[in-house]
C-alpha positions in Angstrom: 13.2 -44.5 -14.6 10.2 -43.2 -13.3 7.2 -42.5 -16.3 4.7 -39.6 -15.7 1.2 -41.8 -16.6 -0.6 -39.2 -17.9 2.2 -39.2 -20.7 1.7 -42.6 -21.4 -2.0 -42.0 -21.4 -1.7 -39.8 -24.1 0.4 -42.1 -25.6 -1.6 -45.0 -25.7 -4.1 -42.6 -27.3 -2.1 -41.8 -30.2 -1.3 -45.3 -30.8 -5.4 -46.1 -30.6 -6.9 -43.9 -32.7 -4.2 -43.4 -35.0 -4.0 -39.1 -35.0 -2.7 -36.4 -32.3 -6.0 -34.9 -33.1 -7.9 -37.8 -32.7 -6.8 -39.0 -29.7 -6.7 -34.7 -28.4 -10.9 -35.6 -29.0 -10.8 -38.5 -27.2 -9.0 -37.1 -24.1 -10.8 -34.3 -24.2 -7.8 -31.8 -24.2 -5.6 -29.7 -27.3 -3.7 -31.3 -29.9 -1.2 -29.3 -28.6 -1.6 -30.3 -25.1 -0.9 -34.0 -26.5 1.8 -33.0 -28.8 3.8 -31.6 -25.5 3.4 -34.5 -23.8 4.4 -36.8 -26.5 7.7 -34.4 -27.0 8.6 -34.8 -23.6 8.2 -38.3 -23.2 10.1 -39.0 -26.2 12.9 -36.8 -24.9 12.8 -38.3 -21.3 13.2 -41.9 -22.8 15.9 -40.6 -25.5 13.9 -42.6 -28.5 11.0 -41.7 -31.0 8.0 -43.6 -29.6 6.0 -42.4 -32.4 6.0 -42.9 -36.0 4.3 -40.3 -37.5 2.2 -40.3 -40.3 -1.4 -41.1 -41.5 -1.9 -43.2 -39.2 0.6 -42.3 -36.4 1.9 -45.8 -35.0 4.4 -46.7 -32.5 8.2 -47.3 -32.7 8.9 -50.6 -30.6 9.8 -48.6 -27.7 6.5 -47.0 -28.0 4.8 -50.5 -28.1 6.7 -51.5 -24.8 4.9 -48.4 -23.1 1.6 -48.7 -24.8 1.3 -52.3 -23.6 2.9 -51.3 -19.7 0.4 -48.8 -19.3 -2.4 -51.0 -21.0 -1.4 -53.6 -18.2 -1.4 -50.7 -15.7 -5.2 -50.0 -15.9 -6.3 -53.7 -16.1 -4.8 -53.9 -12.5 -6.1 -50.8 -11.3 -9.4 -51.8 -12.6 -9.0 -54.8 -10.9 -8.1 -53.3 -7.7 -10.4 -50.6 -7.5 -13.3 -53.4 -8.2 -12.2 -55.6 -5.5 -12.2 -51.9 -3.2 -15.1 -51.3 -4.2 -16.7 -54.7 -3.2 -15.3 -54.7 0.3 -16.4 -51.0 0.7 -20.0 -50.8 -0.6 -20.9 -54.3 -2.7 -20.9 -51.7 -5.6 -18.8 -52.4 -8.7 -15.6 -50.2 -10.4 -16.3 -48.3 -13.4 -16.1 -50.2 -16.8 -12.8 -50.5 -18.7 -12.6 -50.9 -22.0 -10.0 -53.4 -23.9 -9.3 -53.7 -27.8 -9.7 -57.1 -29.5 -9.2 -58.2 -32.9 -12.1 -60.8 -33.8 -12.7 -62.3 -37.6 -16.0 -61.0 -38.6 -17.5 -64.7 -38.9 -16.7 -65.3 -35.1 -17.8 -62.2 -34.5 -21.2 -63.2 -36.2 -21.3 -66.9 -35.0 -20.0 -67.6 -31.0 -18.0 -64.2 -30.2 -21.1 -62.4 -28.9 -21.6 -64.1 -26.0 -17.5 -63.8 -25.5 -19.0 -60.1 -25.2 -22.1 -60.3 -22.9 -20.1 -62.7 -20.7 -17.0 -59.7 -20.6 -19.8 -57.3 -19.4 -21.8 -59.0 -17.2 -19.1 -61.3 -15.2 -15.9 -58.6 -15.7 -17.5 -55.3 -16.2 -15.5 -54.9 -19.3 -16.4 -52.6 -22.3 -15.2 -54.4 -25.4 -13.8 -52.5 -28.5 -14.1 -54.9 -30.9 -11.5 -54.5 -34.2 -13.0 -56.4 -37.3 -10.8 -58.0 -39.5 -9.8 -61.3 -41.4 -8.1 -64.3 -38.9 -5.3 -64.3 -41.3 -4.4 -60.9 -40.5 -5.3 -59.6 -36.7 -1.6 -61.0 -35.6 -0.6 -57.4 -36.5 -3.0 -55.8 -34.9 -1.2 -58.1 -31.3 2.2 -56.9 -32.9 1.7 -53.2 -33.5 -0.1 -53.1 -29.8 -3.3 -52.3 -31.2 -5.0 -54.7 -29.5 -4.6 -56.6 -26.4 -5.7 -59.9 -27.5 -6.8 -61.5 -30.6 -8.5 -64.7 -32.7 -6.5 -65.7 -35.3 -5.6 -68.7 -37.5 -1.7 -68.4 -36.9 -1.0 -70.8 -33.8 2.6 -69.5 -33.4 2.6 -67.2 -31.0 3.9 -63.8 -31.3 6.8 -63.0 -29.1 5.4 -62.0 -25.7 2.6 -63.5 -26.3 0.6 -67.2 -25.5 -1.5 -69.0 -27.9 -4.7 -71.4 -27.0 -6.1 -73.5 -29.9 -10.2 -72.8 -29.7 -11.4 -74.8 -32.4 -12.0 -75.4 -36.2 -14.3 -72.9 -38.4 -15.5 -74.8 -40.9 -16.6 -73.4 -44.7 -19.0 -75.1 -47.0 -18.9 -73.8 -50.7 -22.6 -72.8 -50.7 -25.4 -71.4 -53.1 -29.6 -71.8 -54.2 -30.8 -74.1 -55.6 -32.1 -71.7 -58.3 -28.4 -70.5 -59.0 -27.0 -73.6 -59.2 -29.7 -74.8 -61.9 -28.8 -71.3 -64.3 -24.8 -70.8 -63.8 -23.9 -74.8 -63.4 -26.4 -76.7 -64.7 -23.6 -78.2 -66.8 -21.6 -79.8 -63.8 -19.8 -78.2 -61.1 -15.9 -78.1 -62.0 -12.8 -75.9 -61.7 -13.8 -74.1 -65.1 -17.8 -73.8 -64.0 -17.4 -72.3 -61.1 -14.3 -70.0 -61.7 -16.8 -68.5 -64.4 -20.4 -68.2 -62.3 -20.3 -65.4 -60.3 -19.1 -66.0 -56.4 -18.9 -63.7 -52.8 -15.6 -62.6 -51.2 -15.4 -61.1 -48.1 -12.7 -58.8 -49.8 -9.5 -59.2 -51.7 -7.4 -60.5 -48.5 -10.3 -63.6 -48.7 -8.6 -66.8 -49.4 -11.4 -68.8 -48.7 -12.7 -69.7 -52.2 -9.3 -70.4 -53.8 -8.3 -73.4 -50.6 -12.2 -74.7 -51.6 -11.0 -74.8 -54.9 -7.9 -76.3 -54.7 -9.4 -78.7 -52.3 -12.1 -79.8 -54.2 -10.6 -79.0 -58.3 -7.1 -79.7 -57.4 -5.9 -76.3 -58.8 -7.3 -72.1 -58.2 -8.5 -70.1 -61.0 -9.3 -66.4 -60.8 -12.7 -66.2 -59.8 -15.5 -63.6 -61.3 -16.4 -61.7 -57.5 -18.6 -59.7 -55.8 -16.9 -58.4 -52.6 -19.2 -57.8 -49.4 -17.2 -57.1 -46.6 -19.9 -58.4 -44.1 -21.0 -61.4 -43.0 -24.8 -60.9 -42.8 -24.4 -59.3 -46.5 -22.2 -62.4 -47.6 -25.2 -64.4 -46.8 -27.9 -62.6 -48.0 -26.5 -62.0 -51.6 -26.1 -65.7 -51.8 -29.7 -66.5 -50.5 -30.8 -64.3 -53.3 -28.9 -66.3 -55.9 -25.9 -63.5 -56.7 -23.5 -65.6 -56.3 -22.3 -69.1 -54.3 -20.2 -68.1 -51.1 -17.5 -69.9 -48.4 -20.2 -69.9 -45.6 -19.5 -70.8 -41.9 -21.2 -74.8 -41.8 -22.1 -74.2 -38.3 -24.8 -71.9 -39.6 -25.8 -72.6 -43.0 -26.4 -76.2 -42.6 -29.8 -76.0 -41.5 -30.5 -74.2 -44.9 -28.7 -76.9 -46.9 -31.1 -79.5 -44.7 -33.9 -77.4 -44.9 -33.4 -77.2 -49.4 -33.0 -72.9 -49.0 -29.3 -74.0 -50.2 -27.1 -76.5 -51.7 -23.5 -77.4 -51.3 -21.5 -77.1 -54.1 -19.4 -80.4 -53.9 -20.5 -82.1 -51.0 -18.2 -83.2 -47.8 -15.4 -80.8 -49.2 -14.6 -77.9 -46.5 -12.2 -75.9 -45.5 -11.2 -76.4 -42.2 -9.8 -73.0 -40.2 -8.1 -73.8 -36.6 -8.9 -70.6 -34.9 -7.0 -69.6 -31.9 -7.0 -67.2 -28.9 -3.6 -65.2 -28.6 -3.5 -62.5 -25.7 -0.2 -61.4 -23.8 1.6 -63.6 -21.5 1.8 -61.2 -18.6 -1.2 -60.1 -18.1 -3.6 -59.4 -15.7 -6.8 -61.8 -13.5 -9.2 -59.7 -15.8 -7.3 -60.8 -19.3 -6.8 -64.6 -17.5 -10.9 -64.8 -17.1 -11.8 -63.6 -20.3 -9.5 -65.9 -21.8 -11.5 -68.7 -20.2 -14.4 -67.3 -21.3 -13.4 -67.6 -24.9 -12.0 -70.8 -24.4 -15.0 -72.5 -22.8 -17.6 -70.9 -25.7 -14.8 -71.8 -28.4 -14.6 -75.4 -27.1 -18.9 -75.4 -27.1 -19.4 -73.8 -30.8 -16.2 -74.9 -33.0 -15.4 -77.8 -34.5 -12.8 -79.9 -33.2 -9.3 -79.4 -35.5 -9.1 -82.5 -36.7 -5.1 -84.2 -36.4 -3.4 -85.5 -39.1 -2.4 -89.1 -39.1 0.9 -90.0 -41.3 
């Protein structure tokens, strides 16, 4: 069956920013324009390829299109860059890709994932926030074409590469420590002094409790949904926060913090899952991640029986 692109174009649009007017913005055309071409693609392939709704998602025939045509202009990229190189020296235009990144990798070692994806593959990266436990949907529902997340099963279609271990350290001041647990720091303590959470999906604090208390409480939370706000509230003494070790232990060396029970962290193997047909472009930037994991992470550490 031959597909009209500009139909799946629009498609893909949809799918991306979630509205028929949205992605009519984005395109630059009507919302009826895109609601035409949607009809008659839907009708050409015989299936809904569009849930619709608030926001508008795809149907798993819709997701099979969305990623073909996603794969589409990664090889056209590619070929009109190597064109381009044999015509002039000059360089295609920049295409841009969505990936789903945990906001502490995004803070820590993802940026130079980033500069290295503009400078080395002209790529323009969209980059989708949210927590490692939860970007395997985004992969799923075709929101994005490759990922970091702590699930290292991949997702059907797709390959996984370990990266490495983010370590957390239960972290607070000095000062804090001295007027919420001056009595000791134990499951009841520190359930009762007032902690950080990235937001309600965080499950952080509750593995460094039962880690080092044996047990989880319900915990009296602020939630910052940022990671250069998570760490300012705790250096101002609002609460004690899951912190990433590879960048507050120079404050816990330095006295500016403390850890909370000392040697206890929760260990987070991070991994890279992108789709298993894909193109040179996705292959290099997949080594790119891999080789800047393999320099910043912490090895996972293997279980011995």
């Amino acid at each position: 069956m031959d597909y009209d692109y500009d139909s799946l174009v629009v498609l893909a649009a949809v799918v991306r920013t979630g509205s028929f007017e949205s992605a009519a913005h984005s395109l630059n055309v009507t919302q009826s324009a895109v609601s035409q071409r949607i009809k008659q693609l839907e009708e050409k392939v015989g299936s809904i390829l569009i849930q619709r709704g608030r926001p508008c998602v795809a149907t798993d025939d819709g997701l099979l299109l969305c990623q073909h045509v996603e794969q589409v202009a990664l090889l056209q990229h590619e070929l009109a860059d190597k064109l381009a190189a044999r015509g002039d020296g000059s360089s295609a235009a920049a295409i841009g890709i969505r990936i789903a990144v945990n906001s502490d990798s995004l803070a820590t070692w993802f940026p130079e994932v980033i500069e290295l994806a503009a400078t080395e593959l002209n790529l323009r990266l969209e980059i989708i926030p949210d927590d490692q436990e939860f970007t395997e949907e985004r992969l799923r529902s075709g929101d994005a074409l490759a990922i970091v997340t702590s699930n290292n099963k991949p997702i059907p279609g797709c390959r996984s590469v370990p990266l490495g271990s983010m370590n957390y350290m239960a972290v607070a001041t000095p000062g804090y420590v001295k007027t919420h647990l001056e009595g000791g720091v134990n499951a009841l303590s520190v359930s009762k002094a007032p902690s950080i959470q990235f937001d309600r999906k965080d499950t952080l604090p509750q593995q460094w409790m039962m880690l080092a208390f044996g047990g989880t409480s319900k915990l009296s939370s602020h939630f910052i949904p940022s990671y250069e706000g998570h760490l300012l509230a705790c250096r101002r003494g609002i609460g004690w926060a899951m912190m990433p070790s590879v960048t507050v232990q120079p404050l816990v060396e330095s006295g500016h913090l403390v850890e909370l029970v000392p040697d206890v962290k929760v260990r987070t193997p991070l991994h890279w899952q992108s789709r298993s047909q894909s193109s040179n472009i996705l292959n290099r930037l997949s080594e790119f991640v891999s080789d800047i994991a393999d320099n910043t992470l912490a090895p996972v550490e293997v279980e011995t029986a």
